[in-house]
Backbone as CSV, one residue per row, in Angstrom:
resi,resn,N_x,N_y,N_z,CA_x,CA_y,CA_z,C_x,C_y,C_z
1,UNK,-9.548,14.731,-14.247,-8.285,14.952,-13.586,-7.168,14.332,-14.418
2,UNK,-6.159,14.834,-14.410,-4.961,14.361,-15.308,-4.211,13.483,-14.350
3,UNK,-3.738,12.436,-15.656,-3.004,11.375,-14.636,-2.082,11.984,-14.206
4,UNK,-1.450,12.573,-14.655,-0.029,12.563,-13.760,-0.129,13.134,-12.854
5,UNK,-0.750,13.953,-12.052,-1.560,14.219,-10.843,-1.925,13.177,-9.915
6,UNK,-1.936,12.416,-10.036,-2.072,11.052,-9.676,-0.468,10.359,-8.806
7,UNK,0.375,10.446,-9.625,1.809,9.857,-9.684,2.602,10.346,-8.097
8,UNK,1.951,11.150,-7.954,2.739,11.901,-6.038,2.359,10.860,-5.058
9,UNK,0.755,11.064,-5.332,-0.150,10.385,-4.154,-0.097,8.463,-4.419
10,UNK,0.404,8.059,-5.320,1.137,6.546,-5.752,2.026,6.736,-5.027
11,UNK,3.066,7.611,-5.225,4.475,7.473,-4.596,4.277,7.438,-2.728
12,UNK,3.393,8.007,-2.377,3.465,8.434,-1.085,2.844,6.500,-0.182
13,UNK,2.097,6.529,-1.080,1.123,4.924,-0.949,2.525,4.418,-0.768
14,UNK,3.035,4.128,-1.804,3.724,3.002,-2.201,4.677,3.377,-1.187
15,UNK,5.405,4.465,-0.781,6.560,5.170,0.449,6.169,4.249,1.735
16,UNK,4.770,4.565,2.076,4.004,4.223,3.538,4.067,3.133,3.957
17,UNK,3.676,1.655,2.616,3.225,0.367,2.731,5.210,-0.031,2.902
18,UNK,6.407,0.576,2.300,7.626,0.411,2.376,7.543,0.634,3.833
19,UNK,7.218,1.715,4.325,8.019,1.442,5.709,7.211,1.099,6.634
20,UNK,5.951,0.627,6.399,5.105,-0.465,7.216,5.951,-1.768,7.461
21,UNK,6.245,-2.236,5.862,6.935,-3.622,5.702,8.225,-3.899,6.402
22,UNK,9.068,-2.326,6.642,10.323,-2.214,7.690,9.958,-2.740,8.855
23,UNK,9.006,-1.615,9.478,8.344,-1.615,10.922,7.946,-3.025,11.393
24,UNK,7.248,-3.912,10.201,6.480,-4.984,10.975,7.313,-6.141,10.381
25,UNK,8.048,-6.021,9.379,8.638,-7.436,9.214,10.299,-7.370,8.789
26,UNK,10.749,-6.236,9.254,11.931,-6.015,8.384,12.451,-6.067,7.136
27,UNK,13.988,-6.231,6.976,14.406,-5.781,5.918,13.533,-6.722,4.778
28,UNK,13.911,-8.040,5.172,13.165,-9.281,3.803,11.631,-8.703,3.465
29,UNK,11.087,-8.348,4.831,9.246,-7.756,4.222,9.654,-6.461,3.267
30,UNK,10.600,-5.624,3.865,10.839,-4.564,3.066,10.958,-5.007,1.182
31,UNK,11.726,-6.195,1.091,12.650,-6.253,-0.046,11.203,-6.822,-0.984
32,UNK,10.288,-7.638,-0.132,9.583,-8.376,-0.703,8.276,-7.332,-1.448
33,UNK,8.269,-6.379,-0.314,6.992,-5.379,-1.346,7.946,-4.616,-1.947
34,UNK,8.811,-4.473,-2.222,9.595,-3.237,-3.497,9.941,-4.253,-4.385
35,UNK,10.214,-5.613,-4.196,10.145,-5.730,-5.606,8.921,-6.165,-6.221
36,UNK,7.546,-6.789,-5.418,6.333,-6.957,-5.886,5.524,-5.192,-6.155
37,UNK,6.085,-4.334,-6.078,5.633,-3.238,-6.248,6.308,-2.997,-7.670
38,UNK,7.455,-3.668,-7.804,8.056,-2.891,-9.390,7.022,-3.745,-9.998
39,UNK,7.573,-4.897,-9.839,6.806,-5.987,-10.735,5.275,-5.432,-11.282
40,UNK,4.495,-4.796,-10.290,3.519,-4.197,-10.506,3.393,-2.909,-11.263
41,UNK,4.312,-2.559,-11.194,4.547,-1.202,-11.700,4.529,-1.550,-13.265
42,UNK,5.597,-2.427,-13.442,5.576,-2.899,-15.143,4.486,-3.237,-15.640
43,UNK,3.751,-4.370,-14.932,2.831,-5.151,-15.660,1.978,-3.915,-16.280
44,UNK,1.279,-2.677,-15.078,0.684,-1.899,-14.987,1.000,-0.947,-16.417
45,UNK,2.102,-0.584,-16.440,2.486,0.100,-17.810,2.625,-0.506,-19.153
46,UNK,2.629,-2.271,-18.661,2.786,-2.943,-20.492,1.616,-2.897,-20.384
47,UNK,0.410,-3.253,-19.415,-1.351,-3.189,-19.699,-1.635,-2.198,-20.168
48,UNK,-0.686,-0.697,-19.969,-1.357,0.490,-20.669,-1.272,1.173,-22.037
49,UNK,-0.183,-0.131,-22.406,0.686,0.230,-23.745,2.014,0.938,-23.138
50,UNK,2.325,1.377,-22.819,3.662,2.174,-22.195,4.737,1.532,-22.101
51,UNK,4.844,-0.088,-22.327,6.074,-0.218,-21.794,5.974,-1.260,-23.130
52,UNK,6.947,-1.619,-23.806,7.647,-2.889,-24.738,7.881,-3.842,-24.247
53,UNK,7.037,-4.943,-24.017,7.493,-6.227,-23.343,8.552,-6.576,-24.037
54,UNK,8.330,-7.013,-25.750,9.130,-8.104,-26.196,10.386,-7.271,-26.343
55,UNK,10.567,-5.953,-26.551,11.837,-5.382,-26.578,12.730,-5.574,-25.315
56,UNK,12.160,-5.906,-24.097,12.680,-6.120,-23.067,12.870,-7.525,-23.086
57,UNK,12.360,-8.080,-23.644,12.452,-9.899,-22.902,13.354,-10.263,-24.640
58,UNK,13.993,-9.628,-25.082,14.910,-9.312,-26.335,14.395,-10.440,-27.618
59,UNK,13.008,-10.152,-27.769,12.133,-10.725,-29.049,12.572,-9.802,-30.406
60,UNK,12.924,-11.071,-31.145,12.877,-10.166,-32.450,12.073,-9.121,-33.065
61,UNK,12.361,-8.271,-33.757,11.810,-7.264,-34.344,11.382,-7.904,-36.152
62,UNK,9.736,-7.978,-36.073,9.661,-8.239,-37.636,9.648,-7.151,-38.741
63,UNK,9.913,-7.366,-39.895,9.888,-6.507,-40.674,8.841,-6.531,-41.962
């Protein structure tokens, strides 16, 4: 199966557990899984190669 096939049924997860966190703890539960969800999101893409840590955290470039 191809990943990106994948990427809907993430979004819908990740949609559901958002407005669980509304429903049962409000806005702060809300705020607290969207940003532990990005956070996850990154780590998830620098573990896959996909994302440039040190270009982001503004590490020199060697030559």
């Amino acid at each position: 199966m191809d990943d990106g096939r994948w990427w809907p049924l993430v979004g819908l997860l990740f949609g559901i557990a958002l407005g669980f966190a509304v429903v049962v703890g409000g806005l702060t539960a809300f705020l607290v899984v969207l940003v532990l969800g990005v956070i996850g999101f990154l780590v998830g893409r620098a573990l896959a190669g996909d994302l440039d840590v040190g270009g982001m955290l503004g590490g020199r470039r060697r030559q």
